[in-house]
Z-matrix of the N, CA and C atoms (Angstrom, degrees):
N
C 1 1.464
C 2 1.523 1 109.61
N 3 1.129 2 109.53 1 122.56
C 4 1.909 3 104.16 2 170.10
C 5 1.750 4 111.09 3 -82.26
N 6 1.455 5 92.32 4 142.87
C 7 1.659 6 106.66 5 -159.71
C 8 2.020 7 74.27 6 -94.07
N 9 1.477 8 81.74 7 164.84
C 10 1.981 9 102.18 8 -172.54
C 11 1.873 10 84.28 9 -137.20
N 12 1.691 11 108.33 10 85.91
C 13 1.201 12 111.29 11 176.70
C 14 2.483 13 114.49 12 -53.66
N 15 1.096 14 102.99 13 124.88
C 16 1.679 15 107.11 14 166.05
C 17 1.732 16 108.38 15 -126.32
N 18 1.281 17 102.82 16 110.04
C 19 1.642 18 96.61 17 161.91
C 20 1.442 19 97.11 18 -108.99
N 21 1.428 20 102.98 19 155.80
C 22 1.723 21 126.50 20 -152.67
C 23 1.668 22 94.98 21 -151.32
N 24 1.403 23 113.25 22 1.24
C 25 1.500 24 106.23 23 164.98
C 26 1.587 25 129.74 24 -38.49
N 27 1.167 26 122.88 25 166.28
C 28 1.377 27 110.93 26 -178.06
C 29 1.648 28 137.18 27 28.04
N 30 1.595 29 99.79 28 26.32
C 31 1.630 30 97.70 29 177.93
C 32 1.949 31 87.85 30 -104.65
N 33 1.199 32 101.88 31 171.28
C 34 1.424 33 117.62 32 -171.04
C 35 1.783 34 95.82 33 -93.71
N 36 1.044 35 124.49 34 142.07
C 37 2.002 36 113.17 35 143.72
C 38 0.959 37 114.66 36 -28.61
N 39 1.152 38 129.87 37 155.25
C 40 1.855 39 104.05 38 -23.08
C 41 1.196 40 110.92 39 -110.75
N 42 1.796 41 126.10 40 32.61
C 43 1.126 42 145.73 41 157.11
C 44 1.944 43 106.74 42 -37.49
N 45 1.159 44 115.81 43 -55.93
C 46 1.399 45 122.00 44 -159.84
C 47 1.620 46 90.57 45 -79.23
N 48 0.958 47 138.89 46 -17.11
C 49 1.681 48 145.77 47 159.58
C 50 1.608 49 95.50 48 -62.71
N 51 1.184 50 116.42 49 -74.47
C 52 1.297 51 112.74 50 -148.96
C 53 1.382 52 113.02 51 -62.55
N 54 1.430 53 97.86 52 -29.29
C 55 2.042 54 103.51 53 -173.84
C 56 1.569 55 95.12 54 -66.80
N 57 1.537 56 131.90 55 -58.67
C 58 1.399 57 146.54 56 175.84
C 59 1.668 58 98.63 57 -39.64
N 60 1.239 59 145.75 58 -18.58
C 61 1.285 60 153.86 59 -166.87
C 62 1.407 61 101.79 60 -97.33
N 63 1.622 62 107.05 61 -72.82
C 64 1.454 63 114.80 62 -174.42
C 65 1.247 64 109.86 63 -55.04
N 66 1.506 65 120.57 64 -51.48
C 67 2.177 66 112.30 65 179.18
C 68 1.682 67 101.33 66 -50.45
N 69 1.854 68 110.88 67 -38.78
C 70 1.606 69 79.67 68 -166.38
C 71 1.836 70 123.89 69 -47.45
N 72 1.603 71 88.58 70 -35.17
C 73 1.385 72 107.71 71 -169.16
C 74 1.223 73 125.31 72 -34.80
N 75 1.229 74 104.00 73 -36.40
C 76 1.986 75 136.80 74 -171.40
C 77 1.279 76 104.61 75 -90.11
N 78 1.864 77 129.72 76 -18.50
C 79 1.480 78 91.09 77 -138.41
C 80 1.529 79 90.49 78 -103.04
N 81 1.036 80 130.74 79 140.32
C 82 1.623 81 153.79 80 147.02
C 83 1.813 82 114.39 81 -13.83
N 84 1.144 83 129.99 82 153.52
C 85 1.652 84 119.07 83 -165.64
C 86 1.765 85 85.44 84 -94.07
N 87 1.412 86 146.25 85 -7.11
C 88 1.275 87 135.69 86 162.99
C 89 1.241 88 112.33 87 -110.77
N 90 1.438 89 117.04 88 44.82
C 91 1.561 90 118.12 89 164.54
C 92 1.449 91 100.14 90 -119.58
N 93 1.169 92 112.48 91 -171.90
C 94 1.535 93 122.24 92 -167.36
C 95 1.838 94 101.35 93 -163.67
N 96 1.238 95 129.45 94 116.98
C 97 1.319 96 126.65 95 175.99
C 98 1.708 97 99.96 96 -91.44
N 99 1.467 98 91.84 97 124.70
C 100 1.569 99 99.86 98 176.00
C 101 1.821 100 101.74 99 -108.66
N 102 1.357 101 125.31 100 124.06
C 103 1.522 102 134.08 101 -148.44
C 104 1.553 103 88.73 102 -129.51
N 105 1.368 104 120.08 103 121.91
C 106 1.395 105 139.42 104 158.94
C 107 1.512 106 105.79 105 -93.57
N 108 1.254 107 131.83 106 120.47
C 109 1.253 108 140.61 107 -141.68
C 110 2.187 109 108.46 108 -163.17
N 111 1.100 110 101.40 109 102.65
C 112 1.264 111 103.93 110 161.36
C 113 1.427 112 147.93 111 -22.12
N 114 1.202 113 99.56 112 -49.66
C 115 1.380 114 131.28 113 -159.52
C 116 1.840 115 97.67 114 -144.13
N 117 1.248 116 101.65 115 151.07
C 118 1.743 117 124.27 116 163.80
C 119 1.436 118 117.10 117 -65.99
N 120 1.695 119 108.03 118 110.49
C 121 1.446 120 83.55 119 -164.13
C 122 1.968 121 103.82 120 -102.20
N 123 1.055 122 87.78 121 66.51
C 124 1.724 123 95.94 122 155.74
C 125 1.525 124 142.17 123 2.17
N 126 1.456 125 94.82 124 -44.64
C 127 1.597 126 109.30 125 -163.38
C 128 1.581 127 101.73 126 -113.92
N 129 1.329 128 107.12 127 2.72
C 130 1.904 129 113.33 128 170.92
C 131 0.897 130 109.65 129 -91.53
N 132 1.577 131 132.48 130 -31.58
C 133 1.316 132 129.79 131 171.40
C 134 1.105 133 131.67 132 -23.06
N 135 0.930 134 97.09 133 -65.49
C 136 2.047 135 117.63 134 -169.95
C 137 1.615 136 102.11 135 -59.74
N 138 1.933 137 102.11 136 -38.86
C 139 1.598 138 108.98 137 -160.50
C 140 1.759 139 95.92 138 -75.41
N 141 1.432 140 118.12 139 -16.34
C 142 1.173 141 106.15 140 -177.24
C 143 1.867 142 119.03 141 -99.35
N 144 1.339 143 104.36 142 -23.87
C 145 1.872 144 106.91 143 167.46
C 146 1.217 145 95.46 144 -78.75
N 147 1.487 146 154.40 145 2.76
C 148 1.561 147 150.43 146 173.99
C 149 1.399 148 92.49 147 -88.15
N 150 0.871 149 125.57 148 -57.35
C 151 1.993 150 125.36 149 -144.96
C 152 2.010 151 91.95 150 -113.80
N 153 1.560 152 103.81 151 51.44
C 154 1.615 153 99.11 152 -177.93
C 155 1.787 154 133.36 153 23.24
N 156 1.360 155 105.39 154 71.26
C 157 1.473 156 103.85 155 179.33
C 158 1.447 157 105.93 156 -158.60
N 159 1.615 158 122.23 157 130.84
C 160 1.445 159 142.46 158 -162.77
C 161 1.666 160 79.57 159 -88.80
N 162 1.462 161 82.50 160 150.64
C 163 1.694 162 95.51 161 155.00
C 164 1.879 163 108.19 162 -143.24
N 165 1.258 164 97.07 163 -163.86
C 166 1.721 165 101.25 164 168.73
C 167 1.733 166 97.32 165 179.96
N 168 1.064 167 127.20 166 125.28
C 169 1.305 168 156.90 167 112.18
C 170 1.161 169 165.95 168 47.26
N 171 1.259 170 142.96 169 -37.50
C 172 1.566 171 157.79 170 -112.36
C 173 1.550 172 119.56 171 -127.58
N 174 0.969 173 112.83 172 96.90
C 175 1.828 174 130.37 173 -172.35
C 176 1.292 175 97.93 174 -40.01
N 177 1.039 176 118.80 175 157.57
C 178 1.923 177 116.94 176 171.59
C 179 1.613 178 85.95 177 -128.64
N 180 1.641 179 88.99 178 165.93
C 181 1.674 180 124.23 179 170.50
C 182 1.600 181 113.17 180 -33.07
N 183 1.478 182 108.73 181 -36.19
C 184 1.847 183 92.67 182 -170.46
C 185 1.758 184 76.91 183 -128.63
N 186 0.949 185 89.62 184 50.50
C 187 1.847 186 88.15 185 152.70
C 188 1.428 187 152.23 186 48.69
N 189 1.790 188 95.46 187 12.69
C 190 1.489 189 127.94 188 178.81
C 191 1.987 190 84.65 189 -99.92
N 192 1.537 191 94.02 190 172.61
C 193 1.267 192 97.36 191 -156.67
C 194 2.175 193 84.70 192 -119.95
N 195 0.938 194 88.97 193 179.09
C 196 2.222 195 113.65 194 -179.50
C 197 1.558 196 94.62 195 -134.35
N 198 1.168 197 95.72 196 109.96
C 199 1.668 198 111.04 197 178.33
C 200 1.592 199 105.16 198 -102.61
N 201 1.090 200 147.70 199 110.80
C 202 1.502 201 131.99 200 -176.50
C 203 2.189 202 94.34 201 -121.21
N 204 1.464 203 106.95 202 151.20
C 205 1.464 204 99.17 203 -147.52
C 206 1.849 205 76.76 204 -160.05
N 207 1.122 206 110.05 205 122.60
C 208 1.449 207 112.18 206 -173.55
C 209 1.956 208 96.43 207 -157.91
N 210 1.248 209 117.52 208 150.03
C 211 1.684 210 133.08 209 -175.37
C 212 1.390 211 91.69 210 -68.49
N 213 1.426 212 115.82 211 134.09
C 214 1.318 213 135.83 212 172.89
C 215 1.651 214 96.33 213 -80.91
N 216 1.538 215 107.26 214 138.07
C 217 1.471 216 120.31 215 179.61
C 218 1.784 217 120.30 216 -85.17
């Protein structure tokens, strides 16, 4: 799958929502949005098991997070 890199670091709410919103809009059923993200974004969750789409997770070393967000099959 080709990843469609978005970092959303340093934007305020709910900007880093909305950009993570608009790529879904675009993205292709063999793409994958890979999201560099500040903060845990908590409140996408729900918006993403609602509107069919897996994600996964993983804190990095200086403490921004790897959001990866791809269409559930």
């Amino acid at each position: 799958m080709q990843e469609i890199p978005l970092n959303v670091c340093e934007l305020e709410p709910p900007e880093p929502m909305e950009r993570v919103l608009d790529a879904l809009a675009t993205l292709e059923p063999t793409q994958r949005l890979a999201v560099r993200i500040d903060r845990e974004p908590r409140p996408l969750y729900r918006i993403l098991d609602n509107h069919g789409y897996s994600h996964s997770i993983a804190l990095r070393p200086d403490q921004k997070y790897d959001l990866l967000i791809w269409r559930a099959s």
